[in-house]
N, C-alpha and C positions, 0 to 999 in steps of 0.2 A: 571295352573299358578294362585299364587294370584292375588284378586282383590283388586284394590287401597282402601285402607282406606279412610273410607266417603263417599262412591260410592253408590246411590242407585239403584236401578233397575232400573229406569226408565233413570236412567243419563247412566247405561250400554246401556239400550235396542239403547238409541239415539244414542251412540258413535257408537255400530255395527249398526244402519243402515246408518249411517254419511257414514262409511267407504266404502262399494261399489257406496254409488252416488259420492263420488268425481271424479272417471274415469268418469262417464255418464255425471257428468256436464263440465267438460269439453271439453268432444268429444260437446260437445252438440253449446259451446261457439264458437268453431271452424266451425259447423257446418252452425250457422245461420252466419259468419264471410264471409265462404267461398261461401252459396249462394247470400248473400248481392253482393260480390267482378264479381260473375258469370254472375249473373243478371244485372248486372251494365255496366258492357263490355261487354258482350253477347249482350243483346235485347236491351241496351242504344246504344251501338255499330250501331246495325243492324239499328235501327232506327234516331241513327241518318244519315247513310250513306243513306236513304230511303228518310228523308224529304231531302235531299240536293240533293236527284232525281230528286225530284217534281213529279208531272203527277198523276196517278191515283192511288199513292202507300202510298198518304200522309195521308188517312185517317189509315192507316197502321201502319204509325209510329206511330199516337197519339195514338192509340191502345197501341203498346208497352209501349209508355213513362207512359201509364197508368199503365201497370204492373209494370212495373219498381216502379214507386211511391207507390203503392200497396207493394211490395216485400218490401219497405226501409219500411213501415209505419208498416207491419209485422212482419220485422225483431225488430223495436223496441219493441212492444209488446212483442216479444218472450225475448226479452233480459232483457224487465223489471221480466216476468216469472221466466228465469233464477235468477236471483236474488236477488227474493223471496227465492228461495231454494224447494220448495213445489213442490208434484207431479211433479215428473224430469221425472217420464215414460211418466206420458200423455201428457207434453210437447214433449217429441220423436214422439211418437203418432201424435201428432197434426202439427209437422215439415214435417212428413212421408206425409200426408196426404194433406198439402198446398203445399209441391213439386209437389206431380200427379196432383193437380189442376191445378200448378202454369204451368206443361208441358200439363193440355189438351188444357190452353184458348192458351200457346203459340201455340200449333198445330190447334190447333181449325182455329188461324188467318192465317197459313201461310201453307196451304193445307192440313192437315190432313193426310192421309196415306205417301201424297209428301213429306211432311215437312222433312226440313233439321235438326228440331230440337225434332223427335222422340226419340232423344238417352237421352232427359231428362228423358225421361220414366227409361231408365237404371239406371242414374245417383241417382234417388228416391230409385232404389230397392238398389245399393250398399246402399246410405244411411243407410237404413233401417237395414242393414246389421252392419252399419260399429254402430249404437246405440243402436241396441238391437237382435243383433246377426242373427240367424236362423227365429226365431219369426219375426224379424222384415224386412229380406229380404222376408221371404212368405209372411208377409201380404204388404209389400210393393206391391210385384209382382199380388197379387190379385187384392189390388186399380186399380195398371196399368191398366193388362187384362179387369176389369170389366169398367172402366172412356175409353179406347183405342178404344176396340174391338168392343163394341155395340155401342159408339156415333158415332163411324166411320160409323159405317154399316149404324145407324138411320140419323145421322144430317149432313153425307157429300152431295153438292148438285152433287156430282154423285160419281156413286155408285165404291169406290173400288176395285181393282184386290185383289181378295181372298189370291192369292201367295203373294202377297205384308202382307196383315194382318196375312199371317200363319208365313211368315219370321219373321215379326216384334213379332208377340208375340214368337215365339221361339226364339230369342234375347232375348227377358225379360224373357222368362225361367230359358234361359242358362245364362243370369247373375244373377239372382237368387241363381239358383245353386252353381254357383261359390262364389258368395259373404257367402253365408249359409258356404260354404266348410268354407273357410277360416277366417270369420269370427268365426266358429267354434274352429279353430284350435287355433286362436289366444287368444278367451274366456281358451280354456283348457291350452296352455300354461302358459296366467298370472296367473290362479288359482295354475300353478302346483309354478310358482314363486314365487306366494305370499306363499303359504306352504312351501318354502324354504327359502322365506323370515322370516316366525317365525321358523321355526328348527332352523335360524342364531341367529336370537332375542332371541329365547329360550338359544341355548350355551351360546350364548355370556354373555349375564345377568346370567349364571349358572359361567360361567369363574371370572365374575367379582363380584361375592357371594365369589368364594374360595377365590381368590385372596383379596379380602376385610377381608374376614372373618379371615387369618390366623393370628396366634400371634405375628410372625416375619416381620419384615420391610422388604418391595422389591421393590427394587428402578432397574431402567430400562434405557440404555445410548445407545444411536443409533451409528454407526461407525463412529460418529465425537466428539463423547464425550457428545453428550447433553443430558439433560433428556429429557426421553418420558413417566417415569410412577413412581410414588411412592402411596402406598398404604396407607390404613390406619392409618394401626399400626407403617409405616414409619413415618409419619405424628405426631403421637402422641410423638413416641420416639425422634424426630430431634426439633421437633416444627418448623416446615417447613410444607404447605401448595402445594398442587400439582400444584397450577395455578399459586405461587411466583416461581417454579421451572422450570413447562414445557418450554423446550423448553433452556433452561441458559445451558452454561457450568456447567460437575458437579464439576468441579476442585475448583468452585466456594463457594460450601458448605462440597462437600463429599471427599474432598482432601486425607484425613486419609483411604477409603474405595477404594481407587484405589492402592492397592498391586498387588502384584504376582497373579494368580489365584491359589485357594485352600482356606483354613481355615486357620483364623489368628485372632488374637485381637490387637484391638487398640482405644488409646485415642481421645475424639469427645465431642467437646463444641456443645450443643446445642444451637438451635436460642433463646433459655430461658436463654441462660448463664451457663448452666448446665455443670459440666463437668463426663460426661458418658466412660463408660468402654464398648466398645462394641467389642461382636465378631460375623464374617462377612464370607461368603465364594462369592468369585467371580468366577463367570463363563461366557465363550462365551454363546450367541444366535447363531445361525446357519440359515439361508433357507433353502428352499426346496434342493439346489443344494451343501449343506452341506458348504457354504461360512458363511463366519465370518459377520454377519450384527448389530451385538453389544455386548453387556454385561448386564449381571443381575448380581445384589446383592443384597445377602438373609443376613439379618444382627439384632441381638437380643441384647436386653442391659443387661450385663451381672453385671449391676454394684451393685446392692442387692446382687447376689447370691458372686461375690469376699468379699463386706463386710462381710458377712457371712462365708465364708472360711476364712477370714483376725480373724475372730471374735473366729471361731472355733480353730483356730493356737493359739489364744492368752490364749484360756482358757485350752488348751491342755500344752501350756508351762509355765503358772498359778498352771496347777495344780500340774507340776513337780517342781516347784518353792517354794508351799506348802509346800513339804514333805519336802526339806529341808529346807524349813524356822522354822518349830517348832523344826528342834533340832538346826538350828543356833541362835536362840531364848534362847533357854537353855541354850546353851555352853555359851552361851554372857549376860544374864541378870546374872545368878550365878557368874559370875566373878565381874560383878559391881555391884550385891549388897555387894559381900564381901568389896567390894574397897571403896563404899560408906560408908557402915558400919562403918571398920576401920578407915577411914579419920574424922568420927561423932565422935570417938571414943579418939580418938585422938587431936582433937580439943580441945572437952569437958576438957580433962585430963592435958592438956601443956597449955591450954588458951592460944596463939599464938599473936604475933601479928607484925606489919611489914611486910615485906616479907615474913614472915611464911604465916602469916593469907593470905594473898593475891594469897599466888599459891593454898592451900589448898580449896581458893575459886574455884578458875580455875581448881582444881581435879572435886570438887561436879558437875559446872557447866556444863565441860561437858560431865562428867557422865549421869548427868539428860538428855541432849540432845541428847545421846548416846541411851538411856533408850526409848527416845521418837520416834526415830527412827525406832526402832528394834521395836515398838510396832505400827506404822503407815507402816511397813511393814508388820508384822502379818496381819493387818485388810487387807492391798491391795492384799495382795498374798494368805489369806485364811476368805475371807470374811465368814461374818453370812450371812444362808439364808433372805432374806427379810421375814418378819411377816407381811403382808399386812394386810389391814384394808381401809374400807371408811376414805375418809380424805379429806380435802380444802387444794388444795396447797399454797393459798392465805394467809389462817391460818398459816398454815407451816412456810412458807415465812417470815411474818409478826413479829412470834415467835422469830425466829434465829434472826432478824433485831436487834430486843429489847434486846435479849442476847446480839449479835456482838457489837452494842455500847457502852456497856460498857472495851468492850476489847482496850488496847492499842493500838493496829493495826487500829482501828478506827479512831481513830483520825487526819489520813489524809483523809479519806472520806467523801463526804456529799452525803447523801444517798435519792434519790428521789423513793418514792412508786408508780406503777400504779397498783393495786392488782384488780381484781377483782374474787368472788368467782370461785373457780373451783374445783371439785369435782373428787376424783382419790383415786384409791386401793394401797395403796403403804405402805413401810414400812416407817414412821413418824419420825423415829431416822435419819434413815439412810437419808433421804430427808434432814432432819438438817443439817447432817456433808456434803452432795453434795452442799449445799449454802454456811456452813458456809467455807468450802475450797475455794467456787469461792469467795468470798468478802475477805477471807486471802489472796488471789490471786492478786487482784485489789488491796492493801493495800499496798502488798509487790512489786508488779510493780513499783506502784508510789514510796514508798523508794527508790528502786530500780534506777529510773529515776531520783531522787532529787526536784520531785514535793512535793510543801508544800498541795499543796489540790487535789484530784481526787473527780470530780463529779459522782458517780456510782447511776444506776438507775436501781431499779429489777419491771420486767414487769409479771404479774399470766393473764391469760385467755385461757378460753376453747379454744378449736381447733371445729375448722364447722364438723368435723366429727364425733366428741367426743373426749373422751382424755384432755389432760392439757398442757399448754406451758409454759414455766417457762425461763425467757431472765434476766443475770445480764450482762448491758453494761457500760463501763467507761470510762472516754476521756484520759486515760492513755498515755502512749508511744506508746500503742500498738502490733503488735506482726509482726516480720516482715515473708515475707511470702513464706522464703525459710525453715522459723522453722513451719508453717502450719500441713506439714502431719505427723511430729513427736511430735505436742504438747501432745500426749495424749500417748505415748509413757512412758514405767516406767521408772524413773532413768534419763529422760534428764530435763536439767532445764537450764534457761538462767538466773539464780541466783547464785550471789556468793554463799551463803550458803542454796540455794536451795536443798530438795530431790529427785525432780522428781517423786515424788509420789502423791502429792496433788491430780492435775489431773486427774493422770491415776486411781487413787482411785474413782475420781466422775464418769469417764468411766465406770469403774465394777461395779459400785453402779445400775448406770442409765442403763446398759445392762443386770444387776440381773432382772429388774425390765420391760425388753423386752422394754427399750423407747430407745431414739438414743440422743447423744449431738454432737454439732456440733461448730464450732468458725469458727470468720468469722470478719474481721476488721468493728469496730463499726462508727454510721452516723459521731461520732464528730471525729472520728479519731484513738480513742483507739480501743477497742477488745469488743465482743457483742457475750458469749457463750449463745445459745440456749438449751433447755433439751425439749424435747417431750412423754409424758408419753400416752401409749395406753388407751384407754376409761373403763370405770369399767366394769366388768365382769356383765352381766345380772344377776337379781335376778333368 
């Protein structure tokens, strides 16, 4: 497995030996707990019920209560040990070993092989057993025999039945033995545990890689409807957060993703405001016992790859639009320039005036807007390629401004600059007539609207990634926002004498050139079209 980033050996070597003294200090805490508790009611016990004897047993108890004192003033000692953290074994060690002390002064006072309280002897070798396994029931059981068998023999004032000390020490054998077994079993056990506890650790952090790592969203609803899981890429596409979700209804956020089971698509505002296009397949969870205990959905935002098909339909019916546009082109400028011709012709020759002169006008006139038509349809339906070149759209920008002012449509306009340099591959005409359309736009709204002034404001700056941004906003009327998805549509227009082509021209312009435009009601109220051009091409 990897190791944590920043980790150094020595910070490893402590953490794996951290890890096996945490059972030993524990057993160990319990240890010196339970002889405190033992010792206290045991030989506090005996002696007290001893002095309230009286007679000749009193020097007896003060014996005891001395051990007993002894045992608390030990036990803290050991406790402050503990909690050092430092040599945990030779503190086991050192527990082991003021036990068999602690059972020979008690035998020692209360008859030796007699004693009622020989089975401390045992009580040390479980110990031993129960802190340091095998190891520590034999050498428990060795202190015993060797503190038991020869003081008995040496320092009893009379001398022991042999049966009595072969019983006794084959007790401390046999629980030796016994505690070694089991104490055995139980070391090999949690070892085989903990190994089973990293194969879990190991899947599970291997389960929670896949699951993290994959592309598509998976979101997770227990058989009450709530969240229990959303992944990463869930996360990113929703802009939802696992910890705002676990546990909430998901009716609450994922309302559009609870269909039918199978494959489907549907519409999904993100927690960003986004509105996303996603497709989603829902499916039951199952148990072991093949019962229904929730739902997963696997779900991808499809909404790039539809504008892209929406993009590729348009230029597939663009290009069929072409073919007939340049002979409808033809058939239609030869007839009016003959028409024009004639009427020039005809003027010149009759010098008109009245009524004559006045429709004759009305022929020219909208011949010419006839003329201009048919040739704002050539450009939209069979654009030139972009001739790219390094460029400032700021320049760009800047440029068109200083033409557009002088045009009549200006004159409802006050036009505020925020330009700052920005640098971009683009074709430099074609950039012109994408602004100078949006500001004929804003120009003609406000007509439109019967505003005498519209404040429009054109915004140039880089984008954090690279690339160019280019925003003309106006406090217009604005655009209401059932005509939204069809602004950029050819041929629709919410002008009397609109063509529907403005627009959808800056659309082909700004898609020749791989960047995106977008509209979107502006801060003061009117309409705020965006253009995003891609970053220049490395040298």
């Amino acid at each position: 497995m990897a190791e944590p980033a920043g980790s150094s050996p020595a910070d490893r070597a402590d953490a794996g030996a951290e890890a096996p003294a945490r059972p030993l200090r524990r057993k160990l805490a319990w240890v010196v707990a339970f002889r405190l508790v033992l010792v206290t009611v045991l030989l506090g016990g005996t002696a007290a019920w001893q002095a309230r004897a009286g007679g000749g047993d009193a020097p007896l108890a003060g014996a005891l209560n001395r051990i007993v004192l002894a045992t608390l003033a030990a036990s803290v000692a050991f406790g402050l040990w503990l909690r050092a953290g430092r040599a945990l074994k030779a503190l086991a060690w050192a527990q082991i070993a003021w036990d068999v002390a602690l059972a020979t002064a008690v035998v020692s006072l209360t008859g030796w092989s007699d004693s009622v309280f020989v089975s401390l002897y045992s009580l040390a070798i479980v110990e031993g057993g129960i802190l340091l396994f095998q190891r520590g029931a034999v050498g428990a059981l060795a202190a015993a025999l060797a503190a038991y068998v020869p003081v008995s023999l040496a320092a009893a004032p009379s001398r022991p039945a042999l049966l009595t000390l072969f019983a006794h020490a084959g007790a401390f054998v046999a629980t030796a033995a016994l505690a070694s077994y089991l104490s055995e079993q139980v070391r090999r056990t949690g070892e085989r545990l903990a190994e089973r506890e990293l194969d879990l650790a190991a899947i599970t952090a291997l389960h929670e890689s896949i699951v993290q790592s994959v592309a598509s969203g998976l979101l997770t609803l227990d058989a009450r409807g709530r969240v229990t899981f959303l992944n990463r890429a869930g996360e990113q596409i929703t802009g939802l957060t696992l910890a705002e979700v676990r546990g909430q209804p998901a009716g609450r956020w994922f309302s559009a993703l609870q269909g039918q089971a199978g494959r489907d698509e549907t519409d999904f505002t993100s927690a960003r405001g986004e509105r996303l296009r996603l497709g989603y397949s829902l499916f039951p969870l199952r148990g072991r016992e093949g019962e229904e205990i929730g739902r997963a959905v696997i779900f991808q935002d499809l909404t790039a790859l539809r504008a892209m098909e929406e993009r590729v339909q348009r230029s597939e019916r663009l290009a069929e639009m072409g073919s007939v546009a340049a002979g409808l082109a033809h058939e239609l400028r030869n007839p009016l320039a003959s028409m024009s011709g004639s009427v020039e012709l005809l003027r010149a020759g009759l010098d008109p005036a009245g009524q004559d002169a006045r429709l004759m006008d009305i022929v020219l006139r909208e011949a010419t807007r006839l003329n201009q038509l048919v040739t704002r349809f050539l450009e939209y339906a069979r654009p030139a390629e972009p001739r790219r070149s390094p460029a400032d759209l700021a320049r760009i920008a800047g440029d068109t401004l200083d033409v557009f002012a002088n045009d009549p449509a200006a004159a409802r306009l006050e036009v505020a600059r925020e330009l700052v340099p920005t640098p971009a591959t683009c074709d430099a005409d074609q950039m012109r007539q994408v602004m100078w359309n949006l500001l004929l736009n804003a120009a003609q709204a406000a007509r439109a609207a019967g505003r005498e002034r519209v404040a429009v404001t054109v915004r140039c700056a880089p984008e954090p990634g690279g690339g160019g941004r280019l925003e003309v906003e106006d406090d217009g009327p604005g655009i209401a926002a059932q005509d939204l998805p069809r602004l950029f549509t050819p041929f629709f227009t919410t002008k009397e004498r609109g063509t529907g082509l403005g627009l959808a021209t800056v659309q082909r312009i700004v898609d020749a050139h791989q960047g995106t435009v977008a509209a979107a009601p502006g801060a003061a109220g009117g309409a705020r079209f965006t253009i995003r051009l891609p970053p220049p091409a490395p040298r």
